[in-house]
N, C-alpha and C positions, 0 to 999 in steps of 0.2 A: 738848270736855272741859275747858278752861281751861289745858291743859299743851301744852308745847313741846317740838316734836320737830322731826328736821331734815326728817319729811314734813309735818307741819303749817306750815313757813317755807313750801317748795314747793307747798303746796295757796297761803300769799297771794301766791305770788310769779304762780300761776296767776291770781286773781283780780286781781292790779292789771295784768298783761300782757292782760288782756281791757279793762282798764277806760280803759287806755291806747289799746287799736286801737277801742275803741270811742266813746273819749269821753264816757262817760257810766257808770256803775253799772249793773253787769246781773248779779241776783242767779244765784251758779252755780248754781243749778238750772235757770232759766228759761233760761241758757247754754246747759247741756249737752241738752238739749232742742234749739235751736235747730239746735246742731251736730250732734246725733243725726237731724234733718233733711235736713241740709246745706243749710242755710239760713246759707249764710256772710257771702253781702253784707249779710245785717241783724244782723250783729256786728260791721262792720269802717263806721270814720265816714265820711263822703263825703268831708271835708275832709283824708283820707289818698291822695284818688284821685293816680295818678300817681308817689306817692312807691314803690310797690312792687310789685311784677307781682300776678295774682290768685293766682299759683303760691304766693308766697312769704306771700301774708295769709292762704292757706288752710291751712297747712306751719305758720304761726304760732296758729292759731285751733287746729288739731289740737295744738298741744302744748300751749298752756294746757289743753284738755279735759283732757289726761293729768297734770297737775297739779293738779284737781281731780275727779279720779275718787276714792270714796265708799271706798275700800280704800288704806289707804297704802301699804299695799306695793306696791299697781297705777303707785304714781306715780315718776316719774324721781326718780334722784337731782342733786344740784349740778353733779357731774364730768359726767354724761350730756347735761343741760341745758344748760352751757355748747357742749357738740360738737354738738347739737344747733342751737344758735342760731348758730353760730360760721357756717355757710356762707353764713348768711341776711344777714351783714353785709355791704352790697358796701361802704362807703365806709370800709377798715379802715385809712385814714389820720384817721376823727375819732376823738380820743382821747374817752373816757367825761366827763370836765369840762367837754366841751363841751356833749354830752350831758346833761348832768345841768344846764347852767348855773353850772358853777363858776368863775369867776372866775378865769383863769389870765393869767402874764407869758408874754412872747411867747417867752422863750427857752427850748426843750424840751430839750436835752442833761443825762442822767442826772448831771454833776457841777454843774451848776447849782442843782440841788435843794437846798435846804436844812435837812436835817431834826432835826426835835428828836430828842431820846436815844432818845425810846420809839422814832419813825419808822427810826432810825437801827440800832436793837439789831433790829425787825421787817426792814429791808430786808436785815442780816445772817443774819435768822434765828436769832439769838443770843436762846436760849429762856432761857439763865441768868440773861442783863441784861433780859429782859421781867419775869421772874418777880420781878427786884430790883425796876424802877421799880415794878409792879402792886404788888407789897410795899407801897412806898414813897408811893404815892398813897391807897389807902386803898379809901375809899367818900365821898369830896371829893363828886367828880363825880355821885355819885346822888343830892344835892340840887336838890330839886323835882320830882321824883318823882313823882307822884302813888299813897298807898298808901291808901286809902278804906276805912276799917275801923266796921264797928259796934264798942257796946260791948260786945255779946256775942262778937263774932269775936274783940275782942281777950282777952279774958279766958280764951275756949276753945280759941281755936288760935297766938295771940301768940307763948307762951313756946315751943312744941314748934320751932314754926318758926325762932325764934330761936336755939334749942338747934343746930338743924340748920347756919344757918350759921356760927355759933361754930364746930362742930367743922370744918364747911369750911374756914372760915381758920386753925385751928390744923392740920389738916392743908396746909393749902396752904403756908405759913408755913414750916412742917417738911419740904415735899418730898415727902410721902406723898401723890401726884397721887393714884393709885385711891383713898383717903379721901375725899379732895377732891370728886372726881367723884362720887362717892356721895352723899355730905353735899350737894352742891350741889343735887343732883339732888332729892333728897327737899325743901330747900326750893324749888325750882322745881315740882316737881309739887303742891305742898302749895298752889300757885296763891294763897296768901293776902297776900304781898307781894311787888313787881315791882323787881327792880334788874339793870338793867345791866351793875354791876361783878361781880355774881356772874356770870352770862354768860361776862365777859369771862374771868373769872378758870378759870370751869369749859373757856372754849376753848385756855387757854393749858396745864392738865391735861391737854386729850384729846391737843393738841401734843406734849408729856412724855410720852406716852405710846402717840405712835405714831400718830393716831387722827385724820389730817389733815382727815378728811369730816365728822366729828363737830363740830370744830372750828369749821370754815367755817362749819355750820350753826350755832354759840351766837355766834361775831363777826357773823353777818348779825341775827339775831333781837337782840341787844345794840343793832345801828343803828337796825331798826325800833324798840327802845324811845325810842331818843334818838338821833334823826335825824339831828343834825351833831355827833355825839360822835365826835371825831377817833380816839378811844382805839379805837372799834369798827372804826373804815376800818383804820388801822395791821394791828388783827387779821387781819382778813380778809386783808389782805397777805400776814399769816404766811403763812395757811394753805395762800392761794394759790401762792405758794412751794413750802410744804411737797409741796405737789400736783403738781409743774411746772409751773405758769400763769405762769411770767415775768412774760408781757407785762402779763397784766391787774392782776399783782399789781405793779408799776410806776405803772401807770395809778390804781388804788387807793394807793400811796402817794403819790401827786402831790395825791389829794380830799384826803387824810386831812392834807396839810399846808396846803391851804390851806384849810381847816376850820379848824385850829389857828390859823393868822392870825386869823382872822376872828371867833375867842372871845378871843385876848389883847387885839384892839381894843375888845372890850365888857369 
């Protein structure tokens, strides 16, 4: 449908966990087909043999299906997904940076870290001083973007949309989170231009207002826009916080500050 929901993050977070044990692109249909078979070892790559019992590739292959099942209500949510994957991890001394390739110092102790304000107000939780820095940054960061418009799109749906997140930020601005959320929402489903900072800004509302799941899901969907936007890792910290994930929301703020290194050297 072109709009974002926190089951449509889960329907790609199903398709790249497939694309991962598989190594290659396999359109979810011709997926779910396979696994409707149980034709598992011809979704899991050879160059995986070894790293995981057949129990656990198949425990993995069944929960992507469930992430890409045709009904989103059929599908997990974030909180479920993480308890879900959590047993499957045996090695749960690699931190995720490792994981991921991030470039980490060797020294791990949480007073080591060094984090900027936003990292800093996120690992407090301090939803007052997020709401100031987001304030205070803008839409900086949603330069280069990519917003691909006819001249007809712009002329017929430009200004509504615009309207839309005007009154977003004047309610976000104002503290009027349920505006906010609203307003945002309408320029998000309105699918005609993609930013980040609305994202980011609509996950720091559902925060305000209680709504930690909802949240998770606009800071992850904010990363998939823009991949090492440190602002989106920070988020997800919140959220995770907000949720009880300590650990992971730790481990998320260690990416999300050495993402930030790695934009003030460019």
């Amino acid at each position: 449908t072109g709009r974002i929901s926190p089951e449509s993050v889960i329907y790609s977070f199903g398709t790249l966990l497939l694309d991962l044990l598989s190594g290659k692109h396999i359109p979810p249909s011709h997926a779910l087909d396979l696994i409707r078979a149980k034709n598992f070892q011809m979704l899991i790559d050879s160059n995986l043999e070894g790293h995981f019992s057949n129990d656990d590739g198949t425990e993995l292959v069944r929960l992507a299906s469930r992430c890409l099942q045709y009904e989103p209500r059929e599908r997990p949510n974030a909180r479920s997904l993480v308890t879900a994957l959590t047993p499957l991890q045996k090695e749960t001394e690699v931190p995720s940076h490792v994981l991921m390739g991030i470039s980490h110092g060797t020294a791990s102790p949480k007073d080591t870290l060094s984090l900027t304000p936003l990292g800093e107000a996120c690992s407090r939780l301090d939803l007052t001083a997020i709401h100031e820095i987001l304030e205070d940054i803008g839409y900086k960061d949603d330069e280069g973007i990519a917003n691909e418009l006819s001249f007809q799109e712009w002329t017929s749906q430009i200004q509504e949309t615009l309207n839309c997140k005007k009154r977003g930020d004047t309610a976000f601005r104002t503290k009027d989170f349920a505006t906010a959320i609203q307003s945002y929402t309408q320029f998000i489903d309105d699918g005609t231009m993609v930013s980040p900072t609305v994202f980011a800004r609509r996950c720091l509302s559902y925060l305000m207002s209680n709504m930690p799941q909802q949240a998770l899901a606009d800071a992850m969907q904010a990363q998939v826009i823009s991949s090492e936007w440190p602002t989106a890792f920070y988020l997800q910290a919140a959220a995770l916080f907000s949720l009880g994930m300590d650990n992971d929301a730790q481990e998320t703020l260690k990416d999300g500050t050495s993402l930030e290194a790695k934009w003030r050297k460019h």
